[in-house]
C-alpha positions in Angstrom: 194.0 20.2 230.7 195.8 17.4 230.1 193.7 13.3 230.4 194.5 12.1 234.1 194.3 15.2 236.4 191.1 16.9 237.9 192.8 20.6 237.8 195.8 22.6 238.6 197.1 23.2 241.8 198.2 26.6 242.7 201.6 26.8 243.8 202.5 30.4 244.1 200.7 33.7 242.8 202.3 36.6 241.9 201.5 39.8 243.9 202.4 41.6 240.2 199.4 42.5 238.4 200.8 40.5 235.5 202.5 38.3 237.7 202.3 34.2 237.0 200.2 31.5 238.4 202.8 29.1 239.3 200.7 25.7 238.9 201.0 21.9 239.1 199.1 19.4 237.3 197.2 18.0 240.1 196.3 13.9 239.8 192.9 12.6 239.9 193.6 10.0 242.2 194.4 13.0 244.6 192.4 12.4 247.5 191.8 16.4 248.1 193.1 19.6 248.6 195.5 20.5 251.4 194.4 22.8 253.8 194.5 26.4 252.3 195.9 25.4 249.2 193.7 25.7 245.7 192.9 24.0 242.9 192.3 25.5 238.9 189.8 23.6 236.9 188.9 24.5 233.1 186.9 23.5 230.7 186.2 25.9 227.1 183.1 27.5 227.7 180.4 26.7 225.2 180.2 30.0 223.0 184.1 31.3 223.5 186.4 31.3 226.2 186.9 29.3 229.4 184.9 28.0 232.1 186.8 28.7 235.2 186.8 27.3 238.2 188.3 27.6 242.0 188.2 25.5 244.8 189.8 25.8 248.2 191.0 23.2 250.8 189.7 23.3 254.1 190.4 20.9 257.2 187.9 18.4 255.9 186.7 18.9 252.9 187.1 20.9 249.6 185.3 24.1 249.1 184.3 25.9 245.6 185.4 29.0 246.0 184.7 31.2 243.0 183.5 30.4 239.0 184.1 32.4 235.7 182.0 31.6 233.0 182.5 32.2 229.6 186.8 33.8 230.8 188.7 35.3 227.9 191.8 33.2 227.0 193.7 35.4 229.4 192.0 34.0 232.6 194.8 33.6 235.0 195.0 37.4 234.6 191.5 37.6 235.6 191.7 35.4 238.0 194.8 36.0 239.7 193.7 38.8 242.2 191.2 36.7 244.0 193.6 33.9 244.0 196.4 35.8 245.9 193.6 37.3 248.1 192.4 33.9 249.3 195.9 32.4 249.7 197.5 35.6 251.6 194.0 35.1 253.8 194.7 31.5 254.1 198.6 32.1 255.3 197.5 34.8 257.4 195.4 32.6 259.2 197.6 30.0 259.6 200.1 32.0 261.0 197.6 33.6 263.5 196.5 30.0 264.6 199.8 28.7 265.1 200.5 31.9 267.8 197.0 31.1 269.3 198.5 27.3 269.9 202.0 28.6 270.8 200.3 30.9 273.5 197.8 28.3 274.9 201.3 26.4 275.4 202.9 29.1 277.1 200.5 29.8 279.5 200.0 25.9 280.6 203.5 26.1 281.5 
């Protein structure tokens, strides 16, 4: 990773097997993640490989989500799957709290 940033902010994730991780270099100054978004840190791994990390943003703080020690240089394959999951999760739930609010609305009225 390039000096100044504290990871990778995931943009977009590919439902393709082989699809990309659409990222963005993500500042350190950043105060934290946005609410279901996540963020890619790596590091080489001691022996070979990468040391992987994934962290999620919640409403008030940052979460780590998952690690892989020691990844293969193709880690964003690895990875991916349980990136997509977590961010389909996060959408899905967004979208299911934004009918809660929209009903709660509707039945004041």
């Amino acid at each position: 990773m390039p000096s100044g940033v504290r990871g990778a902010l995931v943009q977009r994730v590919s439902a393709l097997p082989d699809g990309p991780l659409d990222v963005t270099w993500l500042a350190v100054e950043t105060p934290r993640l946005p609410l279901g978004r996540s963020r890619l840190p790596w590091e080489p791994a001691s022996l070979a490989g990468w040391n992987v990390t994934a962290h999620l943003g919640l409403a008030t703080t940052e979460v780590h989500l998952a690690s892989w020690p020691a990844a293969p240089d193709d880690w964003p394959r690895l990875i991916r799957p349980t990136i997509h999951e977590v961010l389909g999760l996060c959408a899905a739930l967004t979208i299911a709290t934004a009918a809660l609010d929209l009903s709660n609305r509707l039945a004041q009225v």
